[in-house]
N, C-alpha and C positions, 0 to 999 in steps of 0.2 A: 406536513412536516417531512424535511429530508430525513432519509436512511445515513448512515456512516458504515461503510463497506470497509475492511482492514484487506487488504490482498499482499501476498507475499509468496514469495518458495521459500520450503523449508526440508530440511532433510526427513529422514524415516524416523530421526530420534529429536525430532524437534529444535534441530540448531537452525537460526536464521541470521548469520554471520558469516563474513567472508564468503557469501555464496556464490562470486562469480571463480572459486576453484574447485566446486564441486556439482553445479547445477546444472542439467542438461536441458538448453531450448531449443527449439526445433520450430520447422513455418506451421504448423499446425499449430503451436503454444501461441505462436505472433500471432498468425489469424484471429485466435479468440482474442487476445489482447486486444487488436484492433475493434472486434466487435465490442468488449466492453470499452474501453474507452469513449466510445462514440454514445455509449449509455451516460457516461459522467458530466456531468456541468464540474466541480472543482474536485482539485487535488490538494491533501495538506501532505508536507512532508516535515521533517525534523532538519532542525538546523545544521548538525551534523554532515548529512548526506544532502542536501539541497544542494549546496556547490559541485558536485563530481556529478550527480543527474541534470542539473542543467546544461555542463559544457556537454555530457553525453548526447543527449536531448537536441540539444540546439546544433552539435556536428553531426549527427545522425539525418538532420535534412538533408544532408547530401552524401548520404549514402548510395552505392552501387546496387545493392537493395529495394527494389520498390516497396516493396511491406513493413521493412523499417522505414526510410523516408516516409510512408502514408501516417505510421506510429508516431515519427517522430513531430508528423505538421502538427496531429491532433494533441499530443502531447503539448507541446509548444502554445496551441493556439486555447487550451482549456486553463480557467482561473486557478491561482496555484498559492495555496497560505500555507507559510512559513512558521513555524510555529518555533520560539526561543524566550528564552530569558534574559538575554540582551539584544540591542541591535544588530543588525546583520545587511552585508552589501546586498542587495536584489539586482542581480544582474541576471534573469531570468522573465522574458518576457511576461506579461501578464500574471506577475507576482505582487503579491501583498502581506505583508511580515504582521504576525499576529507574536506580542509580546505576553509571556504567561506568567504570571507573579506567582499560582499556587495551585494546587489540582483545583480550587473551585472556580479560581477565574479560566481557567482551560472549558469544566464543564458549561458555563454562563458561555462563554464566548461562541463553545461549540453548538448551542441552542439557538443561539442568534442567525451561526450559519445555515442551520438547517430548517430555520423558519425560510430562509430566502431561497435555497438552493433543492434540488429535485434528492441529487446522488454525489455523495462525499464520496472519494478515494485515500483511504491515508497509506501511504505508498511508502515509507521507509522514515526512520532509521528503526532498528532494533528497539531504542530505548521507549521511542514515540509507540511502535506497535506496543510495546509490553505497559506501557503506562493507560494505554486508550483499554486495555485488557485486564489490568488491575481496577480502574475507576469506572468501568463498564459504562464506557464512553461508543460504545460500535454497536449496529443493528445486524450485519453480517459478516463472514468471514467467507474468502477465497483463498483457498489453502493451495497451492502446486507442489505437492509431498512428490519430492524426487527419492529415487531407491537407488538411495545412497545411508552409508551411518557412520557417521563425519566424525561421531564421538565428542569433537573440544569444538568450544566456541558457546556462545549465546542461544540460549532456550527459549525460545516464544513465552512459554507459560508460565516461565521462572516466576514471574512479582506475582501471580495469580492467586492471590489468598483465601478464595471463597470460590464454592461450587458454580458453574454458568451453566446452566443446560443449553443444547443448540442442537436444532432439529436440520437434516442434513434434507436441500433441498433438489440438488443436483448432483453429479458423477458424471465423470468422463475420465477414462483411461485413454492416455496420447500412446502414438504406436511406440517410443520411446521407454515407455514403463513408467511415467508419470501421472500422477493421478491428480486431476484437477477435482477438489473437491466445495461445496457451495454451501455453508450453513447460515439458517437466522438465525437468534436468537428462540429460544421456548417460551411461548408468552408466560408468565407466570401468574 
């Protein structure tokens, strides 16, 4: 059975909004990006943010960057589900629109995936992360807690209604003052 990874930056106060005016990446942050990604078979993303990461995505192959360009080929080139409530253009290579009627067909469909698939990425939007984390829909979490406290905007853990315990598997502080952090889940 596949894992479901939730990966994201998020501030010191837990906003995960608007983060490209507060987020500090760096090539040491790309390097590991690149090494995880090359871990993942698919990425889900939220409907929302699927159009602005794929034109990113797909002009980033010709970036003056070689570490973006390497990010942007494997991005590009790994299976990528959409996940909405209504139809949605797929104008994103190697896309497939998964239609959700309710949180249970989100979880059923998401069982399906992970019968097939090794390592789920669910990559953005806010609402998707916060929903996969209310419905305890995710096996790990990769946190990049920037030191920064943004104050206003969206909370990661906001919809969180119940206790999740998560045993923290890894740490890396970037020389930047970021701290990449890896938890599973606590078996219970």
């Amino acid at each position: 059975m596949g894992s479901v990874i939730l990966t994201m930056q998020l501030s010191l106060d837990g906003v995960v909004s608007d983060e490209y005016s507060w987020m500090m990446l760096s090539e040491e942050i790309f390097e590991d990006y690149l090494e995880y990604y090359n871990t993942v078979d698919t990425i889900i993303v939220g409907r929302h943010s699927y159009a602005s990461l794929a034109r990113h995505w797909q002009q980033a192959e010709n970036s003056s960057n070689s570490l973006e360009r390497a990010i942007a080929r494997r991005m590009n080139e790994i299976s990528k589900v959409v996940l909405s409530h209504s139809e949605t253009d797929l104008i994103w290579r190697n896309s497939q629109q998964l239609v959700i009627k309710d949180d249970r067909s989100l979880a059923r469909e998401l069982d399906v995936l992970k019968s097939r698939v090794h390592r789920i990425s669910v990559e953005s939007g806010v609402k998707t992360w916060q929903s996969f984390i209310q419905h305890d829909l995710y096996d790990e979490l990769w946190l990049l807690v920037h030191p920064v406290i943004v104050s206003r905007g969206e909370r990661l853990f906001a919809l969180a209604d119940k206790q999740q315990s998560l045993r923290l598997t890894h740490s890396k502080t970037y020389k930047n003052g970021v701290m990449g952090l890896h938890y599973q889940k606590a078996k219970r």
